[in-house]
C-alpha atoms as an extended CHARMM CRD file, in Angstrom:
* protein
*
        94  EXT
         1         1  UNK       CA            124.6710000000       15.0560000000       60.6870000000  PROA      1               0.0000000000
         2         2  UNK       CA            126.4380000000       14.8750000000       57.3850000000  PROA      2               0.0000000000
         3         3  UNK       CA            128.6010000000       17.0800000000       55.7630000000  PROA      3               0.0000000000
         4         4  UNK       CA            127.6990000000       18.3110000000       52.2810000000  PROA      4               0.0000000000
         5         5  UNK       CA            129.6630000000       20.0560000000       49.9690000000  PROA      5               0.0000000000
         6         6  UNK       CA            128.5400000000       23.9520000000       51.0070000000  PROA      6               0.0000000000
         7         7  UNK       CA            129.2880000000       22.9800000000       54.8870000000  PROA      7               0.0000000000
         8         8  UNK       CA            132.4740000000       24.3410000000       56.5380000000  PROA      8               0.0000000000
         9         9  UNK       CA            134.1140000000       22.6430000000       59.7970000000  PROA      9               0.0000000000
        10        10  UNK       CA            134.4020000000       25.4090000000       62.3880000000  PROA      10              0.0000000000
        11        11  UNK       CA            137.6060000000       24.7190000000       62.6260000000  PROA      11              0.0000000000
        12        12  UNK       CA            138.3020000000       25.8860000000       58.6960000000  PROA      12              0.0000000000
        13        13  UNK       CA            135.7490000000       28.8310000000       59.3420000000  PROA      13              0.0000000000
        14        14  UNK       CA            137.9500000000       30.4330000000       62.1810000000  PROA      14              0.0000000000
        15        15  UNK       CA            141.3240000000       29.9320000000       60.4780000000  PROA      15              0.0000000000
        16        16  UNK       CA            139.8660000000       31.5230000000       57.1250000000  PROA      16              0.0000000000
        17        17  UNK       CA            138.1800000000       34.1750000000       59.3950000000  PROA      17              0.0000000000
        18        18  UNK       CA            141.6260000000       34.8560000000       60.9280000000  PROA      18              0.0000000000
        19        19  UNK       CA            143.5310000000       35.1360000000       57.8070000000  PROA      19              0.0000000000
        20        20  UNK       CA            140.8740000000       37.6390000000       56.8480000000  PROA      20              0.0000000000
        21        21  UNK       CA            141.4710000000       39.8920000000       60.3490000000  PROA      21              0.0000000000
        22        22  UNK       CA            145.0260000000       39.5610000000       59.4160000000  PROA      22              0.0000000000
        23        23  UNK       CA            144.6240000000       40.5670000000       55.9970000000  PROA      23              0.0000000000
        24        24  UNK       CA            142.5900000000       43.7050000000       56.6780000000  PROA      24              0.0000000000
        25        25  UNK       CA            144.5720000000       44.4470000000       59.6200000000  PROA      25              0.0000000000
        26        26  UNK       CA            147.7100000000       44.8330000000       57.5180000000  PROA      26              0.0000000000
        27        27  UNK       CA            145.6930000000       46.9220000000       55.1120000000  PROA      27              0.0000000000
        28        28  UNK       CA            144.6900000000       49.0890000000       57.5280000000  PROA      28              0.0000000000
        29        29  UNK       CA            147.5670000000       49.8990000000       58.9750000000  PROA      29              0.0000000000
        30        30  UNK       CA            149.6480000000       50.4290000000       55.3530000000  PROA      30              0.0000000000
        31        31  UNK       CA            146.8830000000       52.9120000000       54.8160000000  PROA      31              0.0000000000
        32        32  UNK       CA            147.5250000000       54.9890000000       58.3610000000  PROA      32              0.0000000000
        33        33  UNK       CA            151.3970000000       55.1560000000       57.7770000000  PROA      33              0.0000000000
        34        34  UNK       CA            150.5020000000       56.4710000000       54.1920000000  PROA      34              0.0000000000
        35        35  UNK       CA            148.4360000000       59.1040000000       55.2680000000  PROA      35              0.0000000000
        36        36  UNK       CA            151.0910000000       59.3690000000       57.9470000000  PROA      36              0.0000000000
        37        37  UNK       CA            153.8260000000       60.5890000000       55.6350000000  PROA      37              0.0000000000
        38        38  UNK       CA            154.8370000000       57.1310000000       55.0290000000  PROA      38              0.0000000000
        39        39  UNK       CA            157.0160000000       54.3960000000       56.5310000000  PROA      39              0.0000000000
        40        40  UNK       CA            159.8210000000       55.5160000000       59.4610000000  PROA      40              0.0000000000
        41        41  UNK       CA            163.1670000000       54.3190000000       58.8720000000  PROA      41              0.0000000000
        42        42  UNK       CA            164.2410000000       51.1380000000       61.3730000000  PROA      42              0.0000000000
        43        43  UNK       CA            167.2000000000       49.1720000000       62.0580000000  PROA      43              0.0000000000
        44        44  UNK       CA            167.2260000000       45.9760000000       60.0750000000  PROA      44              0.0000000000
        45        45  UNK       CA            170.6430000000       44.7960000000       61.7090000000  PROA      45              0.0000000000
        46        46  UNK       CA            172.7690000000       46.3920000000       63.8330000000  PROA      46              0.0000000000
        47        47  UNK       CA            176.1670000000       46.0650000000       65.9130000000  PROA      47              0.0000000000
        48        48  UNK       CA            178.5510000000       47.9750000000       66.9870000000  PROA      48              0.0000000000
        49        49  UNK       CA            180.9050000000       48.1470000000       63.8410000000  PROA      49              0.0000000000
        50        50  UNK       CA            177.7670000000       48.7490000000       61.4850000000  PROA      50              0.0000000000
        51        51  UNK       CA            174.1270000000       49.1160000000       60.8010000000  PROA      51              0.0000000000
        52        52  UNK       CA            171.4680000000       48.4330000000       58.2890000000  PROA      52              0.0000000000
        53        53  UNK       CA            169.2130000000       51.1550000000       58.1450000000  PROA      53              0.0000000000
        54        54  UNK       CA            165.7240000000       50.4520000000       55.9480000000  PROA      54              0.0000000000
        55        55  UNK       CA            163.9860000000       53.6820000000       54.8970000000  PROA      55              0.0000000000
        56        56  UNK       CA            161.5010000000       55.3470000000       52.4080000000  PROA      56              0.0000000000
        57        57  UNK       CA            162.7720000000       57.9290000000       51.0270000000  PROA      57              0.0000000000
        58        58  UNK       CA            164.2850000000       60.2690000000       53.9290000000  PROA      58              0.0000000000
        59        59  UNK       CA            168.1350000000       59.5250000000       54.1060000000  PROA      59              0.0000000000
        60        60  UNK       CA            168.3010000000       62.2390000000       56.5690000000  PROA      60              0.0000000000
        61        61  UNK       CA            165.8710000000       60.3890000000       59.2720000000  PROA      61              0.0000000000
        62        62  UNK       CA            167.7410000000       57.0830000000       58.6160000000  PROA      62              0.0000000000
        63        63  UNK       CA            170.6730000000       58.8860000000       59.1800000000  PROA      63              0.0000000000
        64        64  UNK       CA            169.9360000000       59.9370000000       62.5160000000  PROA      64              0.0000000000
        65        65  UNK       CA            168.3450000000       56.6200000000       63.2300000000  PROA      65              0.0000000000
        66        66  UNK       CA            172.5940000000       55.3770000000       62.2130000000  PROA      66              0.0000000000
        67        67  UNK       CA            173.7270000000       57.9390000000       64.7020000000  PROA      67              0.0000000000
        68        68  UNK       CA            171.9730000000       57.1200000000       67.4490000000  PROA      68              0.0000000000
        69        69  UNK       CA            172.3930000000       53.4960000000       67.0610000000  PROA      69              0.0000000000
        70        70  UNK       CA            176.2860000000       53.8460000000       66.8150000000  PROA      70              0.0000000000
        71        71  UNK       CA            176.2980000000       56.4730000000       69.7550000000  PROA      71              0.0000000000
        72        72  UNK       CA            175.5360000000       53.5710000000       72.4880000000  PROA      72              0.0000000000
        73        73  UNK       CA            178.5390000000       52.0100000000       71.2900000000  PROA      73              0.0000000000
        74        74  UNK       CA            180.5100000000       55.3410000000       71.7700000000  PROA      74              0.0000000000
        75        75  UNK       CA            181.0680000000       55.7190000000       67.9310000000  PROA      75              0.0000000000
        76        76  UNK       CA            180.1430000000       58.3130000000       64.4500000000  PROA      76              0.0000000000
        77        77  UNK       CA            178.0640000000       56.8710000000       62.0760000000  PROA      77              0.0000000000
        78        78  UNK       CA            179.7930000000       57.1660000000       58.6740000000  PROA      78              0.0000000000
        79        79  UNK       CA            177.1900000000       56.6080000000       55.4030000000  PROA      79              0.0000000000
        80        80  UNK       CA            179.2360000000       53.9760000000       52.6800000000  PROA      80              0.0000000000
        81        81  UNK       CA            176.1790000000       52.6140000000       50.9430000000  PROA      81              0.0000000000
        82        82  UNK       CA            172.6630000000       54.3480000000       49.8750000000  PROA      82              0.0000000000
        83        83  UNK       CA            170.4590000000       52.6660000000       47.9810000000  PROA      83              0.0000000000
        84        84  UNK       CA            166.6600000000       53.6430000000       46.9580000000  PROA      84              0.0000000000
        85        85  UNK       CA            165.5090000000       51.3680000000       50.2980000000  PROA      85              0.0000000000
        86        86  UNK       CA            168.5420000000       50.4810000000       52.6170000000  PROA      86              0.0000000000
        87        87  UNK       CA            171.4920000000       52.7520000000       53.6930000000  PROA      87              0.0000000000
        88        88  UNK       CA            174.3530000000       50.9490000000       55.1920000000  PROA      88              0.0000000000
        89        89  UNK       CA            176.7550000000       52.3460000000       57.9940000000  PROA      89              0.0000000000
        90        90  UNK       CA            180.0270000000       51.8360000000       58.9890000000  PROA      90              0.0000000000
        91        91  UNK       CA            180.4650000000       52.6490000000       63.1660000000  PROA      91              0.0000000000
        92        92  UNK       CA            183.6360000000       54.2090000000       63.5070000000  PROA      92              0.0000000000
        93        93  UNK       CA            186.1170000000       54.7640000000       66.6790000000  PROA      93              0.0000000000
        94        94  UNK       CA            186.0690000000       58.4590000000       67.5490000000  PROA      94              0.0000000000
């Protein structure tokens, strides 16, 4: 058999098929958390003298999300940088 210019290995047909399951996948689920309310603040990078907090638009969810991370380390979460995505935290001593 000889390839022609229309044919496809099978080996390029799964990897396009997967980039297309990825793709939709992705699209799918930005679609839920938008109908969801949107995105729920995470932890980019933590320790136990600060945290990087990444949220929407909720500073007060992110802020509890800073609390509770700086509570396993026995420590207040203290807000020293908001900006329109990330909200930075010192950890401080009680």
């Amino acid at each position: 058999m000889t390839a022609t210019a229309n044919s496809v290995s099978p080996a390029t047909f799964r990897a396009a098929t997967g980039r297309l399951l990825r793709i939709g996948a992705a699209a799918t689920t930005m679609t839920v958390c938008a109908c969801l309310g949107g995105p729920k603040p995470f932890v980019m990078q933590g320790t136990a003298e600060a945290v990087e907090v990444i949220y929407s638009d909720d500073l007060p969810d992110a802020t509890a999300l800073a609390r509770a991370h700086c509570l396993q380390y026995e420590r207040i979460a203290w807000l020293t940088l908001a900006t329109g995505s990330h909200a930075y935290f010192d950890c401080l001593r009680r």
